[in-house]
N, C-alpha and C positions, 0 to 999 in steps of 0.2 A: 294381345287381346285374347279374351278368352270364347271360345265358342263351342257349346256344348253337344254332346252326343242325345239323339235321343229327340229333338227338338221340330220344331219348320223354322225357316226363316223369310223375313220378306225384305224386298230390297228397299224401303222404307224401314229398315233397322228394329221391324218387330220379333218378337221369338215367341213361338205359341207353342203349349203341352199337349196334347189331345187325348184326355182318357177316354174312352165308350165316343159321348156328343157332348162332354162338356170341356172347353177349351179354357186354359190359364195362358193369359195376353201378358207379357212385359215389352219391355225395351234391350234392346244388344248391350252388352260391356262395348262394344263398341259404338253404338250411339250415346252413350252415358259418358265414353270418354271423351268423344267428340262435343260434347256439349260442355263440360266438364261442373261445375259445384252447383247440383242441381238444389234449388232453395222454391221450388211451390210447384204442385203438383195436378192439377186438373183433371179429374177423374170422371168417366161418365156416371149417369145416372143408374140404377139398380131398376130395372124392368124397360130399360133403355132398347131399344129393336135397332140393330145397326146391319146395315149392308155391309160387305167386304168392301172395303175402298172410302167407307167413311171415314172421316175424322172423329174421334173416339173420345180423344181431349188434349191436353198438352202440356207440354213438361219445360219448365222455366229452369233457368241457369243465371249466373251471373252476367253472360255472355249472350245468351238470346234465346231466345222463347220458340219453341218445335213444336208444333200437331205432332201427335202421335196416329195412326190407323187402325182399325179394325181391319183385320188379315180374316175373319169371316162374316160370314152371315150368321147372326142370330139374335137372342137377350141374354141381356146382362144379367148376371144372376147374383153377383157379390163384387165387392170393391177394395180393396186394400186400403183400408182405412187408415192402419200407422201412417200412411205418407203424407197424410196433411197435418201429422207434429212434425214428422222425420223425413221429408222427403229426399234426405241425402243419404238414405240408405240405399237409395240404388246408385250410389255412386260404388259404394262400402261393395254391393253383389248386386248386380244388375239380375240376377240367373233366381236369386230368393226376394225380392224386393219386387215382385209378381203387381202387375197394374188393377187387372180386373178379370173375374172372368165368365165366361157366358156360355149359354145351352146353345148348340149350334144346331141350324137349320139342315145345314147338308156338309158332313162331316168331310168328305170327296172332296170336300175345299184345296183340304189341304197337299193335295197332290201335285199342287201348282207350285208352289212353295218349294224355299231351298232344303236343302237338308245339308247339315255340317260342312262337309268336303265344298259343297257348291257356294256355300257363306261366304268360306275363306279364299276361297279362289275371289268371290266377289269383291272384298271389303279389300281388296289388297291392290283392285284395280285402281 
């Protein structure tokens, strides 16, 4: 599995960027493999207002169909739109194949959040 430096994670298998208050939301290489030949993608709305802990949208596979979460508070500001021809590109890089991403309300979120070292100790429980 690959888990990036640099990142947060949530133990709902999200990975969130955070430059300034605007956050880029995907999913783990390791929720992507757990799920494995992801084929349709559910993407939130663009001016969408989502609490931390909502459901965001969800990510179908061969094998079964997952809510995804919002790991902060805020709106949506843009959507990765290749994933509703291509949604098996996040099989291909879970880490560039980015879900959505949003202006966040209170950036401080993310300190609740794993970071690398705490991931992999997680995912391996």
């Amino acid at each position: 599995m690959i888990v990036k430096d640099g990142l947060f994670y949530t133990k709902t298998h999200e990975w969130v960027k955070l430059e300034g208050d605007v956050a880029t939301i995907g999913i783990t290489d390791f929720a992507q493999n757990q799920l494995t030949d992801i084929v349709y993608v559910d993407l939130p709305k663009i001016g969408a207002m989502l609490k931390a802990g909502d459901v965001a949208g969800t990510v179908e596979s061969v094998k079964s169909a997952e809510d995804f979460y919002s790991p902060l508070t805020g709106k949506v500001t843009d959507v990765n739109k290749t994933l509703e021809k291509t949604p098996e590109a996040i099989n291909k890089d879970a880490y560039s194949a980015w879900l959505y991403k949003m202006k966040v309300s209170n950036p401080s979120e993310v300190n609740s959040m794993m970071k690398k070292e705490d991931y992999e100790k997680f995912i391996k429980k």
